[in-house]
C-alpha positions, -999 to +999 in steps of 0.1 A: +561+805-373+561+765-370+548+743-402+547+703-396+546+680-422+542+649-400+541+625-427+576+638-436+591+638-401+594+675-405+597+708-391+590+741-410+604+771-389+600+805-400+622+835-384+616+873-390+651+876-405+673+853-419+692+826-403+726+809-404+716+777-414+748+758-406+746+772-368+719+744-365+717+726-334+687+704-331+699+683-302+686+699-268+674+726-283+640+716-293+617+704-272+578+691-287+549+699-268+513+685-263+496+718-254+499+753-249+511+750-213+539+735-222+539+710-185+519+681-194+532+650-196+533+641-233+565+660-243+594+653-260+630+667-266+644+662-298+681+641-297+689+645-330+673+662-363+690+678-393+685+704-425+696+705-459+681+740-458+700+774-472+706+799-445+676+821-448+643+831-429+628+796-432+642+764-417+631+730-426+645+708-401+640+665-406+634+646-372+655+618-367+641+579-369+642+578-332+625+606-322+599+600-348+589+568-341+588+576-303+564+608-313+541+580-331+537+562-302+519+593-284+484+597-288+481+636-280+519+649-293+520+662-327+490+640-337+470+671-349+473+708-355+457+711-316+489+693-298+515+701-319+536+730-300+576+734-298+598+757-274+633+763-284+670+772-263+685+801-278+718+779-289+690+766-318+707+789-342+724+819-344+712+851-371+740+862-400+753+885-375+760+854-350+733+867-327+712+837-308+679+832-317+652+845-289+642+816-269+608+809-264+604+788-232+586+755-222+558+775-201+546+792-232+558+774-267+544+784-298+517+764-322+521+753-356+505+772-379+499+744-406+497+706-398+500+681-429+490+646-414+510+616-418+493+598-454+525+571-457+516+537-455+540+514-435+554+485-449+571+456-432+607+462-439+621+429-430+611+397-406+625+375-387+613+336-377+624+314-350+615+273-356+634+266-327+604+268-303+577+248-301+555+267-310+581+291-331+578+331-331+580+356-359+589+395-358+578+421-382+601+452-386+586+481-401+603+512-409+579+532-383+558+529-352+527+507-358+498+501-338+499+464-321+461+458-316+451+468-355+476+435-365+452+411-387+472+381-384+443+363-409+461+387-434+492+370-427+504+343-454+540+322-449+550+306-483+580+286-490+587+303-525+586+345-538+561+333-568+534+307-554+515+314-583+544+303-606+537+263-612+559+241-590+558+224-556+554+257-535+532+254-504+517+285-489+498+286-454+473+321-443+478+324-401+448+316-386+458+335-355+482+338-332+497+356-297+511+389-302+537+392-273+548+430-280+530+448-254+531+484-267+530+503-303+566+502-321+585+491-349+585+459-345+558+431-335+566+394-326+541+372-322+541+334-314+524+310-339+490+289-330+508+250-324+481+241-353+493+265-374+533+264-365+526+225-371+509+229-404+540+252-416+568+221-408+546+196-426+545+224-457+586+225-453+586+261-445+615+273-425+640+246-436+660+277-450+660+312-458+650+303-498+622+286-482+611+312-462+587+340-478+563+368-462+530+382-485+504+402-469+472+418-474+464+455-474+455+466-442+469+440-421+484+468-396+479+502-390+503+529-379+497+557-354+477+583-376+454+551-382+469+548-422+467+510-435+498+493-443+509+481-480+505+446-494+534+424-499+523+410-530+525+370-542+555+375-569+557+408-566+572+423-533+571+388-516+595+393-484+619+366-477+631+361-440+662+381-428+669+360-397+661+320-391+668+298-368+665+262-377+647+239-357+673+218-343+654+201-313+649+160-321+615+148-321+604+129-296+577+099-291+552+109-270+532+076-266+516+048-290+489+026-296+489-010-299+461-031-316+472-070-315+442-077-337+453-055-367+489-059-357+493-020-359+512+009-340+504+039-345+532+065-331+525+101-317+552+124-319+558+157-301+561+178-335+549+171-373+576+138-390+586+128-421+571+099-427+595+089-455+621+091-433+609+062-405+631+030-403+613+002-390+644-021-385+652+010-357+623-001-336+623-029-304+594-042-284+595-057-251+575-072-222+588-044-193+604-010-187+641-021-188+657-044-217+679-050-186+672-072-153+652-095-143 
């Protein structure tokens, strides 16, 4: 008899006599199927998997990461009571008297009998940010597979302290979109920032450094596979700051100027957002042709 508890990453197997639970082998042994026939397309054999279980008649075996978060990503394996089927090798485990379990082969595997659907909300484990580019990425890692088209990036707010709330000289900034470049579900999304946005973020001195660098976002912003909404990262409360940044270390660059002899004014345009504090006048020439040199 087979019980999943999916939100657990687990397997419930029950035997007609007891088992000798440290004769366990998961690995190759176990193989998850979409449907009774045991051919289609959608299955999966287990390369890992372990049990704190007693030896006994009842089993319960814990996937591994991997192997759950590649189940996630199919829409008809183990997504419901109606595709959730498992054959077994006979070197799954052996009885008390070192006997191998009967096989029961991919042609005809056998259906759970109870399916407990998957109620944990994923949470963005860590994130990574990239200023180098122009516009710079970011990458959510969450601790299982998510679905890439539910991602709200509105939900999304960059804030260069854990408490913007707290009085101070924080700045904050809520995405107003961006291109997701993470084709299929997993766990983990990048996405490149809108120019307007990535621009808006350097002018509020976000990025500068990983104390400057925080994550909060609303509930809901992604979903995983069973369709459950993701958990807030709460404003000075579970505020995320980066794991990995890289600086932006590429110069600015003048992209042209204007030049009104009336008002005496210039008026420089720069490939990226400048501090304005930090101009120096006396750095500037002007001249009458291309080359300061020749005739």
């Amino acid at each position: 008899m087979l019980v999943v508890r999916y939100f657990l990453g687990t397997l419930r197997l029950n035997f007609d006599e007891p088992v000798n639970a440290t004769s366990l082998q998961v690995a190759g042994s176990i193989t998850l199927h979409g449907d009774r026939s045991g051919i289609a397309s959608n299955t999966l054999q287990l390369s890992g998997g372990s049990s704190s279980s007693a030896s006994g008649p009842q089993l319960l075996i814990d996937l591994s990461v991997d192997d759950l978060n590649i189940v996630k990503r199919f829409e008809d394996l183990f997504s419901s009571s109606n595709d959730s089927f498992i054959s077994f090798t006979n070197a799954l485990v052996l009885d008390m008297n070192a006997n191998p379990v009967e096989e029961v082969l991919p042609g005809t595997p056998i259906q759970t009998v109870l399916y407990t659907t998957d109620t944990t909300s994923p949470i963005v484990s860590s994130f990574d940010v990239d200023m180098a580019a122009d516009p710079g990425t970011f990458t959510l890692h969450f601790a299982e597979t998510v679905r890439v088209a539910s991602l709200k990036m509105e939900y999304i707010t960059l804030q260069t302290a854990f408490n913007f709330s707290r009085p101070g000289s924080s700045e904050r900034l809520s995405l107003t979109g961006g291109n997701v470049t993470t084709m299929v579900d997993n766990t983990s999304i990048s996405v490149t920032f809108l120019k307007a946005d990535f621009d808006a973020l350097k002018l509020k001195g976000y990025g500068v450094s990983n104390s400057s660098s925080w994550l909060t976002m609303d509930t809901a912003a992604i979903r995983d596979m069973a369709g459950t909404p993701s958990s807030p990262l709460v404003d000075g409360v579970n505020a995320l700051r980066v794991s990995t940044l890289v600086l932006d270390t590429t110069p600015p660059q003048v992209e042209f100027f204007d030049l009104n002899m009336n008002s005496g004014k210039i008026d420089l345009f720069f490939s990226e957002p400048v501090d304005a504090d930090s101009v120096r006048v006396e750095h500037f020439s002007m001249q009458n042709k291309l080359s300061s040199t020749g005739p």
